[in-house]
C-alpha positions as a Markdown table, in Angstrom:
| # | Residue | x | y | z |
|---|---|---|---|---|
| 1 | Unk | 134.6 | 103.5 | 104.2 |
| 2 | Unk | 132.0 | 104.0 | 106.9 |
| 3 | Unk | 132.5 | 107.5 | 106.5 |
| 4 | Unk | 131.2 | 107.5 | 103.0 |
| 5 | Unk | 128.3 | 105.2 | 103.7 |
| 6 | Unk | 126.9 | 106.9 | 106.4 |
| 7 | Unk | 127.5 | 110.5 | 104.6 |
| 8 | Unk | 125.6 | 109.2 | 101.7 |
| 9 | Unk | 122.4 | 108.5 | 104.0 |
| 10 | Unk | 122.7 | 111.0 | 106.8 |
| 11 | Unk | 121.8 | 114.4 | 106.5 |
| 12 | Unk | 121.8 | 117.5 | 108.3 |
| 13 | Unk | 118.7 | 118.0 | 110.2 |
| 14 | Unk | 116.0 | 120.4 | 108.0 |
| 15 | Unk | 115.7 | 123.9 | 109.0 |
| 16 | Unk | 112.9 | 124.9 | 111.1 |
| 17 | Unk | 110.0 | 126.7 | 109.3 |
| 18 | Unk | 108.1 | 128.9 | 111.3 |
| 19 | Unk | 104.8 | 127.0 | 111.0 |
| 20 | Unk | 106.3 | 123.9 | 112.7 |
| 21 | Unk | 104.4 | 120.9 | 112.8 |
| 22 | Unk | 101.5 | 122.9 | 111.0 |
| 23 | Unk | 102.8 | 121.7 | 107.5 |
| 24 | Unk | 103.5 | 118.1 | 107.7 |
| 25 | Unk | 100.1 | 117.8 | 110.2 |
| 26 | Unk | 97.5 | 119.8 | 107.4 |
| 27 | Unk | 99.5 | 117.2 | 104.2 |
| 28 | Unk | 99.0 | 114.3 | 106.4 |
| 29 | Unk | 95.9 | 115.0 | 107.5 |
| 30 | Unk | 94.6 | 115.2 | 103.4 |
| 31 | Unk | 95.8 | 112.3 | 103.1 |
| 32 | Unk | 94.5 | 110.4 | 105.9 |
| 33 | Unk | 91.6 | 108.8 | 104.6 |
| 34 | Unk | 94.0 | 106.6 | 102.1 |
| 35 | Unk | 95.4 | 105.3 | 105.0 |
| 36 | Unk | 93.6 | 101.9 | 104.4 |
| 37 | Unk | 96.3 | 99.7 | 106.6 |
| 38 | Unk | 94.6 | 101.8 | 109.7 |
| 39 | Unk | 91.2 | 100.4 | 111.2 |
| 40 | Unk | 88.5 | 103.1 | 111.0 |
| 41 | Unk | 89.3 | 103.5 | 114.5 |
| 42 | Unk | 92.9 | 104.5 | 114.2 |
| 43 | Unk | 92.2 | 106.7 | 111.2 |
| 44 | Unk | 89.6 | 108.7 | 113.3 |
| 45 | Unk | 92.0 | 109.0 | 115.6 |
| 46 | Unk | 95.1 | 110.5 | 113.5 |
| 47 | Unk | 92.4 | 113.0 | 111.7 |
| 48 | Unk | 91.6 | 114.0 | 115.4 |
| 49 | Unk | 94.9 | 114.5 | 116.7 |
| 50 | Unk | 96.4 | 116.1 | 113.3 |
| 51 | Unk | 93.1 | 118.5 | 113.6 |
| 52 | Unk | 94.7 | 119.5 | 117.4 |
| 53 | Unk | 97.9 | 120.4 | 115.9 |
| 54 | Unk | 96.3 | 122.4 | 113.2 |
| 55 | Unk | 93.8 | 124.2 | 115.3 |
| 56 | Unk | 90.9 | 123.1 | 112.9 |
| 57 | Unk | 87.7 | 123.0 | 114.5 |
| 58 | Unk | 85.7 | 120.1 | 115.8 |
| 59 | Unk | 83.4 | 118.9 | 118.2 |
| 60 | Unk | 83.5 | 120.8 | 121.8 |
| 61 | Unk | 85.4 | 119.1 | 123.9 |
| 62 | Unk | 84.8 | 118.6 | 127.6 |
């Protein structure tokens, strides 16, 4: 029985694409500024550490 359970909600990891985290970073990064349960703050935040992963440019850093 637990065999069947867990079967139903496990899966196999997904397949790598080549682009990595690229993907998931550029679809979460449209849709950051919806994220209304984060502070202004936080949101700035994510839409600065999802542009790092997707090499968009910013501000210089130092």
């Amino acid at each position: 029985m637990m065999e069947a359970v867990l079967a139903r909600i496990l899966t196999d990891a997904p397949e790598r694409t080549p682009e990595g985290a690229t993907a998931p970073a550029v679809a979460l990064r449209a849709l950051a500024p919806q994220l209304v349960m984060f502070s202004d703050a936080e949101r700035h935040l994510l839409v600065d550490w999802l542009d790092r992963i997707t090499g968009a440019s910013g501000p210089a850093r130092s």
